[in-house]
N, C-alpha and C positions, 0 to 999 in steps of 0.2 A: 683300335684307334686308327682313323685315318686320316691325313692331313694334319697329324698333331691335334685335334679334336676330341673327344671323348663323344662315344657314343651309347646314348640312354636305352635301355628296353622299353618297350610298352609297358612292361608290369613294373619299371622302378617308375618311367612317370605316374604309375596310374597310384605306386605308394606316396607320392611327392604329394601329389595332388589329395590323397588322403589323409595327409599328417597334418596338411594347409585347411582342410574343412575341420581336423579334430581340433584344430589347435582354436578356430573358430569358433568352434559348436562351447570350448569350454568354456571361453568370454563370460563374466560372469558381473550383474550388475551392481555399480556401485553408485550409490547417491550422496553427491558431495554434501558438506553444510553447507548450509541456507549462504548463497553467493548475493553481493546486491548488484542489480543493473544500474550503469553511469544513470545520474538524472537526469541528461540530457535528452532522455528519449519522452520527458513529461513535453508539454506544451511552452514551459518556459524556457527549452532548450533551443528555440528559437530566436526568442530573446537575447541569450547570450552570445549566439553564433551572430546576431547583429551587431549587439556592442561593439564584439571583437572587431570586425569589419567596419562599423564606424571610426573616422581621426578625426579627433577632437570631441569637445564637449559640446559644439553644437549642435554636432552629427548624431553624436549619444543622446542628448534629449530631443531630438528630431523622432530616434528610435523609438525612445522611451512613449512617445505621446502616438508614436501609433500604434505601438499595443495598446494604448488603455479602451479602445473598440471591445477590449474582451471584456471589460468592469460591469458586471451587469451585479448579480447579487451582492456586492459588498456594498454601493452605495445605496439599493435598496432596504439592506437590512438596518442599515445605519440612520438612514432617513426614518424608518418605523419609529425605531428606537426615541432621536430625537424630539418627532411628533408626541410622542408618548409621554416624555418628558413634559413636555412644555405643558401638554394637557394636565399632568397631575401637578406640576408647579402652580399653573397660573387659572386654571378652571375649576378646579374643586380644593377645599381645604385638605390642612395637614391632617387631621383626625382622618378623612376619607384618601387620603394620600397613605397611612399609615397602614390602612385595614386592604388597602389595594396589595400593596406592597407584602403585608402579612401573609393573605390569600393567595398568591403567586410563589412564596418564598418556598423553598427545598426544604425546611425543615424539620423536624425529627415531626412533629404535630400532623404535619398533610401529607409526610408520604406515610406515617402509619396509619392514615384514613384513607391511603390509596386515593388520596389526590396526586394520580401521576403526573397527569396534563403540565403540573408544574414543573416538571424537568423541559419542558420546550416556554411557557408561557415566564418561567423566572429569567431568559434570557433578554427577555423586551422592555424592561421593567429594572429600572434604578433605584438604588436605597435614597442618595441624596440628589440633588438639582445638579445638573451636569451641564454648563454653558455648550453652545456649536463647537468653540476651540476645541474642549477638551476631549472631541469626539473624533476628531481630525488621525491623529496616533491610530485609532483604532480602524477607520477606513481606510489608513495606508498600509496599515500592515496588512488587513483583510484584502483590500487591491492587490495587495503583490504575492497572496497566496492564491487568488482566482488566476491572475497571468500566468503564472508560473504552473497550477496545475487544472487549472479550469473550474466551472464554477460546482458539476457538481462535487470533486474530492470536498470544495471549501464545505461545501453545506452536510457533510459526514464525519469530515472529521471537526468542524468547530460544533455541532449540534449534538451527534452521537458521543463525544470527548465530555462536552459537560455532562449530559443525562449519567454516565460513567462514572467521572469526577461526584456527582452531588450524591450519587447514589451508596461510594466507599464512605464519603462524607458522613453521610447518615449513618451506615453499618460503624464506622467508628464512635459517634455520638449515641447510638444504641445501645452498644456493649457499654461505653464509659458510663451510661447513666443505669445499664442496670445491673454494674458492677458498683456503684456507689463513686467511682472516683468523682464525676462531673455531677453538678448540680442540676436539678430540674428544669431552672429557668433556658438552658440554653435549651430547650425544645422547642420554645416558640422565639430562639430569635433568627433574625430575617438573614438570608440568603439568598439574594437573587444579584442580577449584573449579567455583565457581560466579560467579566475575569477569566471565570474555569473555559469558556470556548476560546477567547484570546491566547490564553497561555497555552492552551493543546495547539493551537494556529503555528503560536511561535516555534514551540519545542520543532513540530513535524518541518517546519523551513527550517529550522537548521539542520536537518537529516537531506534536505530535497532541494537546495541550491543550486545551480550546475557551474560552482567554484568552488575553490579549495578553501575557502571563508567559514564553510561549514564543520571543521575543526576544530577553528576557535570558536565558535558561536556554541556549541554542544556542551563543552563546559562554562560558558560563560550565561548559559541558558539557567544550567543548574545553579550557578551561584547566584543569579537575581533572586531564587526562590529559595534557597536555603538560609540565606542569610537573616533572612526577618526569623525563620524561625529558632534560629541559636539567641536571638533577640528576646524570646518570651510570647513565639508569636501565636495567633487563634487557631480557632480550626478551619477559617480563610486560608489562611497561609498554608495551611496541609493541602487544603483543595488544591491551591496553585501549585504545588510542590507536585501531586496525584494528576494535575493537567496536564502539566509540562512531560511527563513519564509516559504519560499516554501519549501526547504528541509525536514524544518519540517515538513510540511503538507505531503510531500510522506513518509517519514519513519512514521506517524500514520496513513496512509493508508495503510500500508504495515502491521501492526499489527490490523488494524482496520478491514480490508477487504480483509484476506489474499489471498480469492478464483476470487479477481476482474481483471478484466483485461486480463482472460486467453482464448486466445483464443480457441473457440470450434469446436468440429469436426462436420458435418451437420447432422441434425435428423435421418436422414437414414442410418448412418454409427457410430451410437453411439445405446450400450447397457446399455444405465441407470436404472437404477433400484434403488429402496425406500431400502436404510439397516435401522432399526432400533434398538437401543441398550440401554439396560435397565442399571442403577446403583444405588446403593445403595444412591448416593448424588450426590450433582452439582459436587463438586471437584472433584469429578472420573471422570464424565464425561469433564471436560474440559479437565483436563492429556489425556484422549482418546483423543480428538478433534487435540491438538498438538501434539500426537503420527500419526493419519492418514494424519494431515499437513503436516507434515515432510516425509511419505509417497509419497505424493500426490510432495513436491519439487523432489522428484529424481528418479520418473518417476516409481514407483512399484505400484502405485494405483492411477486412473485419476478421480477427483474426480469434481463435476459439482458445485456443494453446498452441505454445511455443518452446521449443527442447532443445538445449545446446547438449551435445554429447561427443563424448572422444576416446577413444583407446589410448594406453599407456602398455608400456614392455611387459609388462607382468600381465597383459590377456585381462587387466582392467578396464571394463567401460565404464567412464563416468559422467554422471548425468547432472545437470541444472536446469531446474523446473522454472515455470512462471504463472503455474495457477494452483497446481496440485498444490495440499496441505501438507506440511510435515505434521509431527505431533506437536512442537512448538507453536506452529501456527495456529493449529488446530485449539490449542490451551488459550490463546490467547482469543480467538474469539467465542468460543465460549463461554471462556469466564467474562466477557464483555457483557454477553448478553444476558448469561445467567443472573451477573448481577441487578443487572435493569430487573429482569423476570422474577429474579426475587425479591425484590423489594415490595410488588403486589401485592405477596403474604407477609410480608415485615421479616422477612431471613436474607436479605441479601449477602451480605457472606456465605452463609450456608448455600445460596443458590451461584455464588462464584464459583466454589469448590467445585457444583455438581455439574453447572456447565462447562469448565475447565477440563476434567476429568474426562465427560462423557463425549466434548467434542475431540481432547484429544487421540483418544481411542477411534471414533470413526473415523479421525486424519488419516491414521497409521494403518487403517485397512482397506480404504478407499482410493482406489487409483482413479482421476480424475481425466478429463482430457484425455491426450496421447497415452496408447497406455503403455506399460513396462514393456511387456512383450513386443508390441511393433518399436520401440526405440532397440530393443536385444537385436531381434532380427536385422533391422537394417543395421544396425552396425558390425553385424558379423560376416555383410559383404563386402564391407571397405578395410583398407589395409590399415595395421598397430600404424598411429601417429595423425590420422585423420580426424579436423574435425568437422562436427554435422551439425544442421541446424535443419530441426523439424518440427513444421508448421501444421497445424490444423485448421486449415485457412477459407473462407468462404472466396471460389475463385469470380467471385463477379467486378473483382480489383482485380486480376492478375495479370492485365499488363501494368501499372504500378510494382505490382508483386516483382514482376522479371524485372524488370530495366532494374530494381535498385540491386536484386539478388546478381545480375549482370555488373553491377559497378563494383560489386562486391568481391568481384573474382570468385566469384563460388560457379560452380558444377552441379544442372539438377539432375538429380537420380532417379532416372525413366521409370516408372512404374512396374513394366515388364521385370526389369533388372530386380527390382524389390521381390517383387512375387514369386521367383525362381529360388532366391535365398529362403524364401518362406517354406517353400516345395522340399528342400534338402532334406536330406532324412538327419 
């Protein structure tokens, strides 16, 4: 010891340095439950950030009216609808009014003739005469799910929700009639409207508001639909009840997996590239992660997959996806689909299970996007308590990309640096 000092060998730094790569190398990964991202990073999180900013109510519907530049499919599909209307009210009689309506309707009769076509054409198509007023409800609420998440989400989840909904409809009116309990006649009665896609509308905004309003709306969603049925109610009323369920299920897919569903451009025509980005703590990096979400909705940065990850004192890293499937996810669009697929042969239950099953199984072996191993890696060069956030990002946005990763206080992780962690034995 000299000057009071302690003085190291080369061979104890060189163990120091070895116990710091083992303690590394043992990091071992862990993938939390399904986390959901603030809704503010949909299209209507803009929306609200003006509100706020508006004083007064004049300022607020100042705001209000200039988002509605975004309304483009709710007031067209609402206009079909009505035209539609008015044509079978006032142009052709109620006997051909009846047979229209028959021929379009979901029920047990068309789709075990594999008239599918009617799970999209019974959404256009009224049972009774519906004035402009009463149409009014339905293009507000369809308005304020295109602002809030643009128009395609509107047109998947209100169109894919009812083909879904009419489809357990029928599987349930299947089995009841060839178990004996339901009578024969309910095979040919009419089901069509615009209910089952409305109520899946509603459910998913009360999952995907960017207010705390969406707490109480969640159960107050389910008692509008429960309540008719303690009433004595149809198999309407189950549909609505099977809407609103699914609604839910898309508005926490939409916070669950913001990056799913988008389609991509072909390998040959896409500049992806690894950004990595260092923070002081998880919380920064999620504020990032919803800062290049809301990038990535308005078209300033295209982004493939996105991975928040962090170490904790036990040599855990843990990871939250935004495209990749869990097996949850996986179950549930399978069984989405399966059902629809099944219905072609008249098994749609049976073809729930198989799609549930088999996509949950390829979720749980398929690493999607970013894969496991490059999030391991990079986090086994940043010190216990960091968090990361890793992009698979097309850099043709990436001055957008910086400046907000810049406002973010985040740190990006050079490449060179990545590659050397990969190198370690």
């Amino acid at each position: 010891m000299r000057g009071g000092r302690p003085q190291y060998t080369r061979h104890e730094d060189h163990l120091d340095r070895s116990h710091l790569m083992g303690v590394r190398s043992r990091r071992r990964l862990y993938k939390d439950l399904p986390g959901l991202v603030p809704a503010s990073y949909l299209p209507g999180g803009d929306l609200a950030d003006a509100l706020r900013a508006a004083a007064g109510w004049s300022a607020k519907t100042k705001v209000c009216l200039s988002f509605l530049a975004r309304v483009r499919l709710a007031p067209l599909y609402v206009l079909i609808v009505i035209v539609i209307d008015v044509i079978l009210s006032y142009a052709v009689s109620a006997e051909t009014r009846s047979r229209i309506v028959l021929a379009n309707s979901t029920n047990v009769v068309n789709l075990q003739h594999h008239r599918i076509w009617t799970l999209v054409t019974s959404t256009f198509v009224l049972d009774e005469r519906a004035g402009v007023v009463a149409m009014i409800p339905l293009l507000l609420l369809l308005s304020v799910a295109e602002v809030l998440w643009g128009w395609r989400r509107l047109l998947v989840v209100f169109f894919l929700s009812n083909a879904v909904a009419s489809c357990l409809v029928y599987g349930l009116l299947l089995a009841g009639v060839r178990g004996s309990w339901l009578g024969g006649a309910i095979t040919m009665a009419s089901d069509v409207g615009t209910s089952y896609g409305s109520h899946a509308v509603g459910g998913a905004l009360a999952l995907t508001l960017p207010v705390r309003a969406w707490r109480f709306l969640v159960p107050l969603a389910m008692l509008v639909v429960v309540v008719p049925l303690l009433d004595g109610g149809t198999f309407t009323d189950v549909g609505h009840l099977l809407a609103v369920l699914l609604g839910f299920l898309a508005g926490w897919q939409m916070r669950r997996r913001p990056l799913a569903g988008r389609l991509r451009h072909p390998a040959r025509l896409r500049a992806d590239q690894t950004v990595v980005c260092s923070f002081d703590g998880v919380t920064q990096a999620r504020a990032a992660l919803n800062t290049v979400l809301h990038l990535h909705e308005h078209r300033r940065v295209r982004l493939d997959d996105a991975v928040v990850a962090w170490s904790d004192q036990a040599d855990r890293i843990h990871v939250r996806e935004t495209r990749d499937m869990s097996a949850i996810d996986g179950a549930l669009v399978g069984g989405a689909w399966g059902v629809v697929l099944g219905t072609f042969v008249g098994l749609p239950m049976i073809g729930l299970v198989i799609g549930a099953v088999a996509m949950a199984v390829a979720a749980r072996w398929h690493d999607a996007g970013l894969s496991d191993t490059t999030v391991e890696q990079t986090m086994r060069a940043l010190p216990t308590g960091r968090g990361v956030l890793l992009l698979l990002a097309d850099l043709t946005g990436e001055p957008a990309l910086t400046r907000a990763l810049d406002r973010a206080s985040g740190t990006l992780v050079p490449e060179v640096a990545r590659k050397s962690v990969v190198r370690r034995p």
